[in-house]
N, C-alpha and C positions, 0 to 999 in steps of 0.2 A: 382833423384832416390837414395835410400839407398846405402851407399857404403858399410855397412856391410851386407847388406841383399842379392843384387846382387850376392856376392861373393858364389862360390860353396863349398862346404862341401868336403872334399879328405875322402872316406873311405877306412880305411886299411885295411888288410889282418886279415884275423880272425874277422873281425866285420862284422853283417849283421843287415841292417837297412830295417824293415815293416812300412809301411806306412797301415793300416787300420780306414775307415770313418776318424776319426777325434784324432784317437791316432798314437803318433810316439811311436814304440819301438825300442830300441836299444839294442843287444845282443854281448857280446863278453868274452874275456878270464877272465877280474875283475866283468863280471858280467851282470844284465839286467837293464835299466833302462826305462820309458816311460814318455810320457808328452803330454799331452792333448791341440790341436791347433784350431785356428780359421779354420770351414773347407772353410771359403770363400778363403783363402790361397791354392795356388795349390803347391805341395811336391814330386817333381820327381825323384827318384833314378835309374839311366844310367852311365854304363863306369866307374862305381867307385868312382861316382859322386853323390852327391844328391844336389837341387838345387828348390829355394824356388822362387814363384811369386807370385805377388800381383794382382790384377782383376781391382786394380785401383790406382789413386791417392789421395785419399782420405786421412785424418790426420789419422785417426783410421787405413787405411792398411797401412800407410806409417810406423808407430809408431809398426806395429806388422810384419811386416817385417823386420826389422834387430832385434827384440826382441828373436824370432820364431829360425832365424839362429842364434844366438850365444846360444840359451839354446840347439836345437839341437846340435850344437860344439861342448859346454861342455859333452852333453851326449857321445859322440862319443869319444871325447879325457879322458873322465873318464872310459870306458869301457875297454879302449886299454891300456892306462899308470897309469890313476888314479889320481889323488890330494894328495899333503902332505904337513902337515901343521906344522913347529916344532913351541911352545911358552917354553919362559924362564923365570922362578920363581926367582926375584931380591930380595931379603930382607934377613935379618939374621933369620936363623929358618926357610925358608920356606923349604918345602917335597913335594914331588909325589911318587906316587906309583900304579902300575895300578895290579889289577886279574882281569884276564877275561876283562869283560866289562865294570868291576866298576872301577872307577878313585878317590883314596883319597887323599885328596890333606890337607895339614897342612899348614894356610896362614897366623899364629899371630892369630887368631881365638881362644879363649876359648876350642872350640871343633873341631875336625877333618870334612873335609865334603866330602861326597861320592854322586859322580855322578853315576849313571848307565848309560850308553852312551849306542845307538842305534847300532843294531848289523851288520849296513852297516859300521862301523866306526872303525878301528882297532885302537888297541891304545898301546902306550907302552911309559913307564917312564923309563928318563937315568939320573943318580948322579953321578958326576965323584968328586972326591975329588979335591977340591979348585978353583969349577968351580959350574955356579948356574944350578939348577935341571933343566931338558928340558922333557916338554910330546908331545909325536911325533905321532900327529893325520893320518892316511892313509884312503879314501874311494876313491870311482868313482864318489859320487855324489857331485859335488862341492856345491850346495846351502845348504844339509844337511852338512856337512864339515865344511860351515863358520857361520852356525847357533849354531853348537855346541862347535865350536871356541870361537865365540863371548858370550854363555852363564859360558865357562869355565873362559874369559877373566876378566868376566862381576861381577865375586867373589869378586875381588881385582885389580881394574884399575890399571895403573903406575900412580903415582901421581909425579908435575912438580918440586917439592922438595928436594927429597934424590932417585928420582927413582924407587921405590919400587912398588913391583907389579906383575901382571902377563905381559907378553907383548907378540911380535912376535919376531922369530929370523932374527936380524936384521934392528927393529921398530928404530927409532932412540925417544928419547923423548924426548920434548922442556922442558927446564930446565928453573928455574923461580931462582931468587938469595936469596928471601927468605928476613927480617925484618932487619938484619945489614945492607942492601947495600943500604938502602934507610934512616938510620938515620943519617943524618948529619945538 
């Protein structure tokens, strides 16, 4: 049996979870989210508990059992605290700046380039003098979060070089030695 599937869902205070045919929604204080499930999957919410079974053992239920409880998780722990995601801009010259929704970012580029990020996505640019720029992504929805992560990321890799890049705070980056360390 799934050991992440088995396991029960804790819902907090201030979140309520509907279970309707074949949609889960999830409502609370950062917001609503829903996800659309196998309804062969049975979905019982009791005692502050919500708690997911399978009809069988089958590869296909097995596979969408622990799949089914860790997206409903995330729906539920995005509702209640939310995701935050900081990346840090390594290079000489590089910028962020956020209005509103749009993110410009200045990466060695010719030209400035402006995202419009989606408006589950909160965003905000920090510069501290002799320290590199940080843009500090916040939503509920962790898979939108790290898709728009990974397209902001997606500008300007870290390359294994001189480091330079967009990265995560925190990302470590494997370093390569580069054309002197190999001439001998």
């Amino acid at each position: 049996m799934s050991r992440i599937g088995k396991a029960p869902i804790a819902i907090p205070a201030g979140v309520t979870v509907q279970v309707n045919n074949d949609v889960v929604t999830v409502k609370g204080p950062k917001g609503e989210l829903s996800q659309k499930f196998n309804p062969e999957l049975e979905i019982k919410v009791e005692d502050g508990q919500l708690t997911i079974a399978r009809p069988s053992d089958a590869r296909e239920h097995r596979a969408q059992h622990g799949l089914y409880r860790a997206l409903i998780n995330n729906m539920v722990v995005g509702v209640s605290t939310g995701y935050r995601k900081e990346m840090e801009l390594v290079g000489v010259g590089y910028r962020a700046s956020a209005e509103g929704q749009v993110l410009e970012l200045s990466l060695g580029f010719s030209h400035a380039i402006y995202i419009k990020l989606p408006k589950e996505v909160k965003v905000e640019a920090k510069t501290e003098r002799n320290k590199n720029p940080l843009i500090i992504l916040e939503s509920g929805d962790k898979q939108l979060l790290g898709q728009v992560c990974a397209k902001i990321r997606s500008l300007r890799k870290p390359e294994p070089y001189k480091g330079k890049g967009i990265k995560f705070v925190g990302e470590i980056i494997r370093r390569k030695s580069g054309k002197s360390a190999g001439a001998k």
